[in-house]
C-alpha positions as CSV (number, residue, x, y, z in Angstrom):
1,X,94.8,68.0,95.8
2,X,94.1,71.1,93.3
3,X,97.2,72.3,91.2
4,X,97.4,75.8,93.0
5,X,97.2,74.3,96.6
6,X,100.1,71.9,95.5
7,X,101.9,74.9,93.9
8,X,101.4,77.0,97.1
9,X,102.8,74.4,99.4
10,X,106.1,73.9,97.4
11,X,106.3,77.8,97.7
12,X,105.8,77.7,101.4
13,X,108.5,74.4,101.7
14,X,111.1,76.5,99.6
15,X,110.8,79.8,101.8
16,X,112.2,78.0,104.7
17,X,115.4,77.1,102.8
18,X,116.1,80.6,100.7
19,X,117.8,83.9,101.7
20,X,115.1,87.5,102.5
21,X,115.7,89.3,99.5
22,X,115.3,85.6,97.5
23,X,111.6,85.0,99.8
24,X,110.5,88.9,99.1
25,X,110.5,87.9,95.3
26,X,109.2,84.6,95.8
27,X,106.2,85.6,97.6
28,X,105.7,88.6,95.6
29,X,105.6,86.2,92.2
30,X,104.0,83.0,93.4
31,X,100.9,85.6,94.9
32,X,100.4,86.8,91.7
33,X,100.7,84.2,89.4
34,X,99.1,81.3,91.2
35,X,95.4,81.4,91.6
36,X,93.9,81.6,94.7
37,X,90.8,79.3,93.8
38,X,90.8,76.2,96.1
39,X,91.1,75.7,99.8
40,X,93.3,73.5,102.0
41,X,91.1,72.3,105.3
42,X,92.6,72.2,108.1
43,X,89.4,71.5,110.9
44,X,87.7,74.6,110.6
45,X,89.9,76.7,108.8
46,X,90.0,77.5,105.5
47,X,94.5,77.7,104.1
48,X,93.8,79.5,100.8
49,X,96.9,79.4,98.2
50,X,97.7,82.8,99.3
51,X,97.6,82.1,103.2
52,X,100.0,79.0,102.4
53,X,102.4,81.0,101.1
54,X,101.8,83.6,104.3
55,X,102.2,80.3,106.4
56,X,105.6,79.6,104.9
57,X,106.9,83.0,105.2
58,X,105.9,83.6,108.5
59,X,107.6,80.2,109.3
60,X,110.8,81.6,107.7
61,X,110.8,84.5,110.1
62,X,111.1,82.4,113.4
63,X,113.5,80.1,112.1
64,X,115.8,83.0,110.9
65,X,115.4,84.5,113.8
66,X,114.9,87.9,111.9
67,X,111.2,89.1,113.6
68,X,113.5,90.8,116.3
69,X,114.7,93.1,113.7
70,X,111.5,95.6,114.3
71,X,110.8,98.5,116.3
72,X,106.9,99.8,115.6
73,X,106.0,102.9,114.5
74,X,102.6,104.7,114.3
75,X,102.4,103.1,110.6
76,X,102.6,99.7,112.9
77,X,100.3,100.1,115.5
78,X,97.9,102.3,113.5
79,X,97.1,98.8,111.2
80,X,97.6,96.8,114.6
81,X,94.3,98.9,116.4
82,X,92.8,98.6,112.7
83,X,92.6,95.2,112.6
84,X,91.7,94.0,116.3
85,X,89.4,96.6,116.6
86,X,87.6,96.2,113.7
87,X,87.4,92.5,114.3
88,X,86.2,92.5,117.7
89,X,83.2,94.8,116.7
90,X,82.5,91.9,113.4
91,X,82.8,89.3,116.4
92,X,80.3,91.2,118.6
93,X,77.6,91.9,116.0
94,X,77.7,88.5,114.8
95,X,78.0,86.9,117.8
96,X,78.9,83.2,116.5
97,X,81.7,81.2,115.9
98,X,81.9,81.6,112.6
99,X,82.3,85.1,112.8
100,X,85.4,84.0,114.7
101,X,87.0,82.6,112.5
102,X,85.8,84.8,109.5
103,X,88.0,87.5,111.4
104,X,91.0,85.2,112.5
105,X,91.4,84.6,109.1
106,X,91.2,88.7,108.1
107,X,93.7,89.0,111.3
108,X,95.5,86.4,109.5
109,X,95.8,87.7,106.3
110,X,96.6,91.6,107.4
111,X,99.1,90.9,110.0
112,X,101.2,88.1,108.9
113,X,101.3,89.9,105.3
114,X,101.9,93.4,106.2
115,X,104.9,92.3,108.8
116,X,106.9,89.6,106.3
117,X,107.1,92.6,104.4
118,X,107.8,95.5,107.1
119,X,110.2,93.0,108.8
120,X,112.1,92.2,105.2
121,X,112.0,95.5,103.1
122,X,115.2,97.4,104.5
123,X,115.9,100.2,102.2
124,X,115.3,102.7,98.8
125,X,118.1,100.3,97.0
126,X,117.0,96.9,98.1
127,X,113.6,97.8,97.5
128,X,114.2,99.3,93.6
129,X,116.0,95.7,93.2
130,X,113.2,93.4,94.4
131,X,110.8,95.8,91.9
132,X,112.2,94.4,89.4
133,X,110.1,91.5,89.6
134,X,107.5,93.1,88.8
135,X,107.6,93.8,85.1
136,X,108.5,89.8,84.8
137,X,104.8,89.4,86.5
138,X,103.3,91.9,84.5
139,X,104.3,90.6,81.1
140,X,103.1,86.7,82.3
141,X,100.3,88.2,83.4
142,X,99.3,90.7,80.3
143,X,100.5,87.8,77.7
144,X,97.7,85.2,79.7
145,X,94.7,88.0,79.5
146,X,95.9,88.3,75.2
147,X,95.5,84.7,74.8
148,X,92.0,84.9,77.5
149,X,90.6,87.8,75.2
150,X,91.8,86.5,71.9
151,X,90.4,82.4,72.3
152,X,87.8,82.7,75.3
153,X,90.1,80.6,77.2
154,X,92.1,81.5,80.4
155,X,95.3,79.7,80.2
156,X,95.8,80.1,83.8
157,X,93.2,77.2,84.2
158,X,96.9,75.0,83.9
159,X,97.7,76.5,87.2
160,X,94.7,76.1,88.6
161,X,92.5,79.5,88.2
162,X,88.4,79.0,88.0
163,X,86.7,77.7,85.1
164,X,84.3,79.8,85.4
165,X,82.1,81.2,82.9
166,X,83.2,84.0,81.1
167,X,82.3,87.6,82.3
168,X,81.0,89.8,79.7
169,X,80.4,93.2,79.2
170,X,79.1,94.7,75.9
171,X,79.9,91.6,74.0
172,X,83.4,92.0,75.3
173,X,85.3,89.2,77.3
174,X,86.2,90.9,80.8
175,X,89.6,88.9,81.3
176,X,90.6,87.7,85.1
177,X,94.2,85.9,84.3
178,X,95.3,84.2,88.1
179,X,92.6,86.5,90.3
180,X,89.0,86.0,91.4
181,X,87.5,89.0,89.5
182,X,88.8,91.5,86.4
183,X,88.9,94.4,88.1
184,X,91.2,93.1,90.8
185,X,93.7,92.3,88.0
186,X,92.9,95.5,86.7
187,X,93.5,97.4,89.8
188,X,96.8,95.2,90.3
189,X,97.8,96.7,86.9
190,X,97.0,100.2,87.8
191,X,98.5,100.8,90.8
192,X,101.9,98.9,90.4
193,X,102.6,101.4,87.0
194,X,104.1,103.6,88.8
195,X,106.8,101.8,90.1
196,X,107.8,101.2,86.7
197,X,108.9,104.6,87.3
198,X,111.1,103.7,89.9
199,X,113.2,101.6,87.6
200,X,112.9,104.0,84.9
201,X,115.4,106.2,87.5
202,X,118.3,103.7,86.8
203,X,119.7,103.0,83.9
204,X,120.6,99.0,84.2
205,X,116.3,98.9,85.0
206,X,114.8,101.0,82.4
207,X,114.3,98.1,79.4
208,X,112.5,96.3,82.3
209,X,110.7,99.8,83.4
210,X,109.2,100.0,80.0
211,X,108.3,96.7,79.4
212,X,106.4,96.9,82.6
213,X,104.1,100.4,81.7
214,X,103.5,98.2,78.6
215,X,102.5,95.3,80.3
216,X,100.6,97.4,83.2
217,X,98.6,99.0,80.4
218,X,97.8,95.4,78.6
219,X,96.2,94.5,81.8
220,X,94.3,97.0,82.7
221,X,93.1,96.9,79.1
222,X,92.1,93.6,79.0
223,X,89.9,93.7,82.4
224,X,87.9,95.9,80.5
225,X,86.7,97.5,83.9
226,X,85.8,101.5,84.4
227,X,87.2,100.9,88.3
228,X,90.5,100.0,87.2
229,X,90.9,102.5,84.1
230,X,89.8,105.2,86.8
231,X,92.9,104.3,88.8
232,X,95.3,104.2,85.9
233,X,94.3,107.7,85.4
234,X,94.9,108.9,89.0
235,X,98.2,107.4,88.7
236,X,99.3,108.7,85.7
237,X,98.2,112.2,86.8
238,X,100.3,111.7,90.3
239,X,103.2,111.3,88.1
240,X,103.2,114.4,86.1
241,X,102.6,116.5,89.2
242,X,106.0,115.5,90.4
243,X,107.2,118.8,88.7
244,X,104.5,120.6,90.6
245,X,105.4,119.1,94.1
246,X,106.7,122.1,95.9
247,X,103.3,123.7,95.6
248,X,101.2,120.4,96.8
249,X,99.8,122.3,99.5
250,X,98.1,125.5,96.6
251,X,97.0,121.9,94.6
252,X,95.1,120.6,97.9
253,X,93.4,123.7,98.3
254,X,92.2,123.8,94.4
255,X,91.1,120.7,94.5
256,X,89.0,121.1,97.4
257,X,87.3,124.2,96.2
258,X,87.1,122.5,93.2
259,X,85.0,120.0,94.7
260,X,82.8,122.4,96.9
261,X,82.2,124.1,93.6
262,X,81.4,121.3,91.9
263,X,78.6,120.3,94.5
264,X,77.4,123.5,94.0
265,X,76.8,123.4,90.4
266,X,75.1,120.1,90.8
267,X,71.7,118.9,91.9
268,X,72.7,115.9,93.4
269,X,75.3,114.7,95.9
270,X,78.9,114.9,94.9
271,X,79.6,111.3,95.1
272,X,76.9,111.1,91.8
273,X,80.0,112.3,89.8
274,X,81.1,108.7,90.4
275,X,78.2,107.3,87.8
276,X,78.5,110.3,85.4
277,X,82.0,109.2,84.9
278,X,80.8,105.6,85.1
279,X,78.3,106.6,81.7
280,X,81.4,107.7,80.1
281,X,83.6,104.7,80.7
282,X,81.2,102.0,81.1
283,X,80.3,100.2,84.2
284,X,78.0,100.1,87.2
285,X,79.3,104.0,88.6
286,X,75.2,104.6,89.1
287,X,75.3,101.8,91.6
288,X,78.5,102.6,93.3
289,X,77.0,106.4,93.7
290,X,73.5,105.1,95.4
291,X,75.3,102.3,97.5
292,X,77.6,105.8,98.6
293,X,74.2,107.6,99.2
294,X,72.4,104.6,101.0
295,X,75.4,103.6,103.1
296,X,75.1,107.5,104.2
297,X,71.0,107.4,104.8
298,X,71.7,104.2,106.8
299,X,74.0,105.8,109.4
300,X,72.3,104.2,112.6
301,X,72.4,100.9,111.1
302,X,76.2,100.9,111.2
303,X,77.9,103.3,112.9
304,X,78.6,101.2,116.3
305,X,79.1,98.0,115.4
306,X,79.0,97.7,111.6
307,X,75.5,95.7,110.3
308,X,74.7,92.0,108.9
309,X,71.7,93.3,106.8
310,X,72.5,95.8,103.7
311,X,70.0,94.1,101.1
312,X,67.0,96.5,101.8
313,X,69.6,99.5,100.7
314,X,69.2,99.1,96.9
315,X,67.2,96.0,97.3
316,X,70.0,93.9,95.4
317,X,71.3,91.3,96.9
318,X,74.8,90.3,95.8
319,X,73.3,86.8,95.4
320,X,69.4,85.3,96.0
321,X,69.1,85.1,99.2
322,X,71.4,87.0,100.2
323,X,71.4,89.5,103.1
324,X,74.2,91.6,101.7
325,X,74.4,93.8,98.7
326,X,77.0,94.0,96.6
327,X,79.9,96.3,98.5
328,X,81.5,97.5,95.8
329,X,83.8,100.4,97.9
330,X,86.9,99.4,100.7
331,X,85.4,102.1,102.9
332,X,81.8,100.8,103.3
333,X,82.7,97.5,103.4
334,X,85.2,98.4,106.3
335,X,82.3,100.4,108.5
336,X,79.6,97.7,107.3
337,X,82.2,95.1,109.0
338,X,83.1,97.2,111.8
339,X,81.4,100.3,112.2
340,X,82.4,103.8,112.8
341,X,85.5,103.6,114.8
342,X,87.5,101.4,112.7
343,X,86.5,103.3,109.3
344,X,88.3,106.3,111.7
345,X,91.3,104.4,112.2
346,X,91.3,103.0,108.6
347,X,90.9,106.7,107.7
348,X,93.8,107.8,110.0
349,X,96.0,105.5,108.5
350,X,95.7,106.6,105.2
351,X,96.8,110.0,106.1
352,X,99.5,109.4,107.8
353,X,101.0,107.1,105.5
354,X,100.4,110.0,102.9
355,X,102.4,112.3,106.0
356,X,105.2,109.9,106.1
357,X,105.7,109.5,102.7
358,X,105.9,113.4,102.2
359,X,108.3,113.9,105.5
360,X,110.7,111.2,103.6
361,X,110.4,112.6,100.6
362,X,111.7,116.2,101.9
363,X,114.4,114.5,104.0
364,X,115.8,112.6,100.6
365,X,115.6,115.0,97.8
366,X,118.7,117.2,99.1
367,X,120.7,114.3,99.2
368,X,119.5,112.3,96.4
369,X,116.5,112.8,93.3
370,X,116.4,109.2,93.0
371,X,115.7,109.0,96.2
372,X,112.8,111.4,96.1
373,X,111.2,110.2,93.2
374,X,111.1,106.7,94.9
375,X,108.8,108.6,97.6
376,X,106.7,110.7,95.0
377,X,105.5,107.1,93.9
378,X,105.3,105.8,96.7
379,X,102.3,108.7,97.3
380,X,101.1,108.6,94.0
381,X,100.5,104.4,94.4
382,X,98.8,105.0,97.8
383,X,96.5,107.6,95.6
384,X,95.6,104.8,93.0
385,X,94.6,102.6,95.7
386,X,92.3,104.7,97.5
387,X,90.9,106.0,94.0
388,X,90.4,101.7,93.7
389,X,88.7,102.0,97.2
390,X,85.5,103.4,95.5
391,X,85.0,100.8,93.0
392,X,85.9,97.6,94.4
393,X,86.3,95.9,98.7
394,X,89.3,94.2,98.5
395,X,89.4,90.3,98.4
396,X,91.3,87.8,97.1
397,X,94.9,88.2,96.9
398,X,95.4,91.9,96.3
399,X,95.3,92.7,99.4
400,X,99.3,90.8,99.8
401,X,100.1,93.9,97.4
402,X,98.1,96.7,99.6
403,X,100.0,95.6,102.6
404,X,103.0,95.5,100.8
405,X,103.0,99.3,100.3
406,X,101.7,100.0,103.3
407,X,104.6,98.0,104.5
């Protein structure tokens, strides 16, 4: 048995004997820092690290007793419709079993994630106090990618992470730490900055505040990735407009015109900006913008059922032989999958989380700033991860942290 499929299962063994605030940190860490690399078989099915620890804290729920302790929202059954319809249209097209259990194992993953979390995160308080873990993670995580970067070695290898060779870009080492690609870790780095924030507010938190915008910076740093760096400044931008917030309607407007301008000034598509800012970071941006542009000239191959054939779009396939091309953007690869209907729904959700968090927000602030800035980052982590949407589909195990804010 591999070290992080042994280290998952003690995980999943000591969530059935821990408290819910004690499980919400210990699924949070052992997610992070164990690697995700080798498989537990059980007939068919592929258990994952990550979907061992799911396993165990799903387990937890029904023997607490504590899944009662929910009443859906729109949130809820928005990601509900998401899921089973977008997996009954992957099932259709495919039309074999293992497209079955390809999408029980998404169904898995999304569910059984997204409600440990929505079941067990209560309130603005409890929530600050299990954020604290994350600086902790952060700092394991930057200090792995400083010794990765510095001796060509990923110490994370101990715990079980790929030896895989190294990934390079420009002569640099592009470090992964405990996740299956850098600009995962990168993204990870990027979008949990801003809850640094959050413990910035209070005064016993703020060492561990800084030490994580230290650490989130190292990592992103060190996955030397344009997607990523994009992200970071999305975020930090989201943060300074929280003195601007009462005119967030006037900064919509601008930044639409802003973009309809834009397209105006240029010869090609808008989404193009995407690998003129790619040429100024470094990166692939060129090929995210004409995967954007041939996604769009392919229309009827997707739209009602997603498609199993994307290689003749750039006429790259993510791998010889392959069918597929690389999907490097969370919105393709969720109408490739699915088609049309769920990239609505996926769509839907997005801007109704950004509704809820706003209507919060306003209800807080008379009462309490602290509680208001908790909301402002709230929005301005959902704004990192869609900004993450265009560079990278989600795999491995950062989609435990989307559903975790969503949750």
């Amino acid at each position: 048995m591999s070290i992080d499929v042994g280290l998952s299962l003690l995980v999943a063994l000591i969530l059935l004997f821990v408290g819910r605030k004690t499980s919400l940190v210990l699924v949070l860490s052992s997610v992070a820092l164990i690697p995700s690399t080798h498989i537990l078989l059980v007939g068919p099915l592929n258990f994952f690290p990550v979907r061992i620890i799911i396993l165990g804290a799903l387990l937890r729920l029904f023997i607490k007793g504590e899944y009662h302790q929910i009443r859906f929202n729109r949130i809820d059954w928005l990601i509900v419709a998401f899921v089973t319809i977008s997996g009954l249209a992957f099932i259709i097209k495919r039309g074999d079993m293992g497209a079955f259990i390809n999408r029980l194992g998404f169904t898995y993953n999304a569910l059984g994630t997204y409600f440990f979390f929505r079941i067990n995160l209560r309130d603005y308080e409890e929530t600050r106090h299990i954020l604290g873990v994350f600086p902790i993670i952060m700092g394991v995580l930057a200090s792995g990618m400083i010794i990765e970067f510095s001796t060509h070695f990923n110490p994370f290898i101990y715990l079980g992470a790929s030896n895989s060779p190294e990934i390079m870009r420009d002569g640099v080492v592009r470090c992964f730490a405990t996740f299956g690609h850098p600009i995962l870790v990168g993204t990870f780095g990027a979008v949990f900055l801003p809850f640094m924030g959050v413990l910035l507010s209070k005064r016993e938190y703020r060492v561990k505040g800084v030490l994580g915008i230290l650490a989130s910076l190292v990592v992103v740093y060190f996955s030397h990735s344009s997607g990523p760096l994009l992200t970071l400044i999305v975020v930090i931008m989201g943060i300074f407009l929280w003195g601007y917030r009462a005119h967030m309607r006037a900064f919509r407007w601008f930044i639409l015109f802003f973009l309809v301008a834009l397209q105006l000034a240029m010869k090609p598509p808008i989404w193009y900006i995407i690998g003129k800012m790619g040429e100024m970071m470094g990166g692939t941006g060129w090929f995210r913008s004409e995967l954007i542009d041939a996604f769009l000239r392919h229309f009827g191959e997707w739209w009602l059922v997603g498609t199993v054939r994307t290689v003749h779009w750039l006429g790259i396939p993510i791998y010889p032989g392959s069918q597929q091309v690389d999907i490097t953007n969370q919105f393709i690869r969720v109408a490739v999958d699915g088609g049309l209907f769920p990239l609505f729904l996926f769509v839907w959700l997005l801007v109704e989380c950004f509704a809820l968090i706003g209507r919060r927000g306003r209800e807080v602030e008379p009462a309490t700033l602290e509680g208001a800035v908790f909301f402002w980052i709230l929005g301005v982590a959902l704004a990192g991860h869609i900004s993450a949407f265009f560079s990278v589909s989600y795999f491995d195990k950062i989609s435990v942290f989307w559903y975790f804010l969503l949750a």
